[in-house]
Structures are given as C-alpha cells and as structure tokens.
C-alpha positions in Angstrom: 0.0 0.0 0.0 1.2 3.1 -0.8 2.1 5.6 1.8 3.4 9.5 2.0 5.4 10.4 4.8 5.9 13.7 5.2 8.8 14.6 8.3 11.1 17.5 8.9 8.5 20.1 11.4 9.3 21.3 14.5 9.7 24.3 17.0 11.8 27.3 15.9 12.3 31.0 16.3 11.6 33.6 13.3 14.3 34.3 10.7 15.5 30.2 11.6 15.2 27.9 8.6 14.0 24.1 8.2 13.5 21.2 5.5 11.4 19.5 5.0 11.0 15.7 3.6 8.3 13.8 1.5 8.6 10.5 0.6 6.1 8.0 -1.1 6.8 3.9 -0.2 5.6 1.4 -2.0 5.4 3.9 -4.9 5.3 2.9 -9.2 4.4 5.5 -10.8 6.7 7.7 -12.8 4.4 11.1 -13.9 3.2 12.9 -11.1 3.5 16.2 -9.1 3.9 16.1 -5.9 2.5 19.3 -3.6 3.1 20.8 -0.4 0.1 22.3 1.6 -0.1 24.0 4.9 -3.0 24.6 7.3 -2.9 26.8 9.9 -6.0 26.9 12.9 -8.8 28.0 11.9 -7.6 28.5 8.3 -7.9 27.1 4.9 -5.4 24.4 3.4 -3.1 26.3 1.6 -0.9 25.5 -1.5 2.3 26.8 -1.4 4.1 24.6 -3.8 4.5 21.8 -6.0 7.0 20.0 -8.4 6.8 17.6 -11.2 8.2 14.6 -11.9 8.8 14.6 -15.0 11.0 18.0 -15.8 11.3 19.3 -12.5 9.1 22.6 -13.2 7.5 24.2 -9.7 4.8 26.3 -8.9 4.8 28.4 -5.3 2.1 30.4 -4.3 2.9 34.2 -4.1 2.9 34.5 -0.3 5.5 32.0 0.1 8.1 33.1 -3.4 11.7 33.8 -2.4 11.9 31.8 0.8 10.5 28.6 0.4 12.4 26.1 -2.4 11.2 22.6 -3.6 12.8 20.1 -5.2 12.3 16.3 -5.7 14.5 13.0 -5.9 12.7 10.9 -8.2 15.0 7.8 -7.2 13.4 8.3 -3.6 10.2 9.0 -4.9 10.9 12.3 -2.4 10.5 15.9 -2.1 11.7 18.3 -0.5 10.9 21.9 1.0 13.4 24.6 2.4 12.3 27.1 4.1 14.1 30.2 5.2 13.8 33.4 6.9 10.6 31.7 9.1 7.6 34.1 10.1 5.1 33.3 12.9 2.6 32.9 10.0 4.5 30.3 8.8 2.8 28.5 11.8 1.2 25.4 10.4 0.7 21.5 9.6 2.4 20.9 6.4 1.4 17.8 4.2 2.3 16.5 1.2 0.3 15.1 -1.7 0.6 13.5 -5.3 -1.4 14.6 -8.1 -1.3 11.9 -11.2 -0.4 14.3 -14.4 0.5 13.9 -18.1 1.8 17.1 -18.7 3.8 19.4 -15.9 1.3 22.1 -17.4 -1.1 20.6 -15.4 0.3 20.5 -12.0 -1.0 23.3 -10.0 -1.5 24.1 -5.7 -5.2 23.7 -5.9 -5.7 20.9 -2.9 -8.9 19.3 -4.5 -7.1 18.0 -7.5 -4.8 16.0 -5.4 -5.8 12.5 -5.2 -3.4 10.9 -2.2 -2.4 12.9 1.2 0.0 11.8 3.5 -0.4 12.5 7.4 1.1 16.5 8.3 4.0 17.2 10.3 3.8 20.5 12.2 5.6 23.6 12.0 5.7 26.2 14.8 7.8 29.5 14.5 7.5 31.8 17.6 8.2 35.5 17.4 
C-alpha cells in the first residue's frame, strides 16, 4: 500500500530555517507532481508549492516566493521543502500530496485535484 510520509517540522524561532521531507513507499508510478500544503487553525489548506516529476518545473504560491524552495529525488520518490527566513505565520501543519499528471502544465496548488495525502508534520515558529 502506498504511503506518504511527510517529516522535517518542528519548533523554531523567526528568521530560523527548516527542511522539509516527503517521501512516497511502496510507490510505481513515474508522472506525477507532488505538492506541499499547509494549514494553519482556523484556516484554509493552503498551497504553497508543487513540483513535477517529469522535468522538475515548480509552482509556489505568491505568499510564500523567495523563501520557500522545492525540489524532488525521483530515485526516492521524495520531495523536498526549504524554508528560510521563518515568520510566525509560517505557523502550520504541512502535508504532502501526489497529483497523477501527463503534462507538468497541469500541475497546480489547488488541494482538491490532489488525489493521495500523507499524514502532516507541524511547524511552529515563535516571534
């Protein structure tokens, strides 16, 4: 069965930096994008960005451009998200997801169109 595992999250003060890790088990498929989402209390899931599979392209949402990076080890089946220069508003539970796509034009941050989540792992930046 396949499984998403998303690690990395944990306590730290603003301006500190983290990475975090996605990796699919027990994973076959070779055209996807996978996507990074965060939700803070009380607050919409939010995409904040994705990467494909098969050339590498990403997306980020426009609140998040210039401090967070993706990128992806398609050996691992794993992605990866920087994040520097942390804000309290950063506060959130990250998860990862895979959307199935043909064409990297398709991948995008809208959470709906995602078809398998892992579980979150929680990031808390205090001021």
């Amino acid at each position: 069965e396949m499984q998403l595992v998303a690690s990395g999250g944990g306590l730290v003060q603003a301006g500190g930096s983290l990475r975090l890790s996605c990796r699919a088990f027990a994973f076959t498929f070779d055209d996807y994008a996978m996507g990074w989402f965060r939700q803070a209390p009380g607050k919409e899931r939010e995409g904040v960005s994705a990467i494909s599979s098969i050339d590498g392209r990403t997306v980020y949402a426009d609140s998040v451009k210039g401090r967070f990076t993706i990128s992806i080890d398609n050996a691992k089946h794993t992605s990866y998200l920087e994040i520097t220069n942390l804000k309290p508003e950063d506060t959130a539970v990250y998860s990862c997801a895979i959307d199935w796509i043909t064409t990297s034009e398709a991948m995008g941050l809208i959470p709906t169109t995602y078809d398998y989540w892992g579980q979150g792992t929680q990031v808390t930046v205090s001021s």
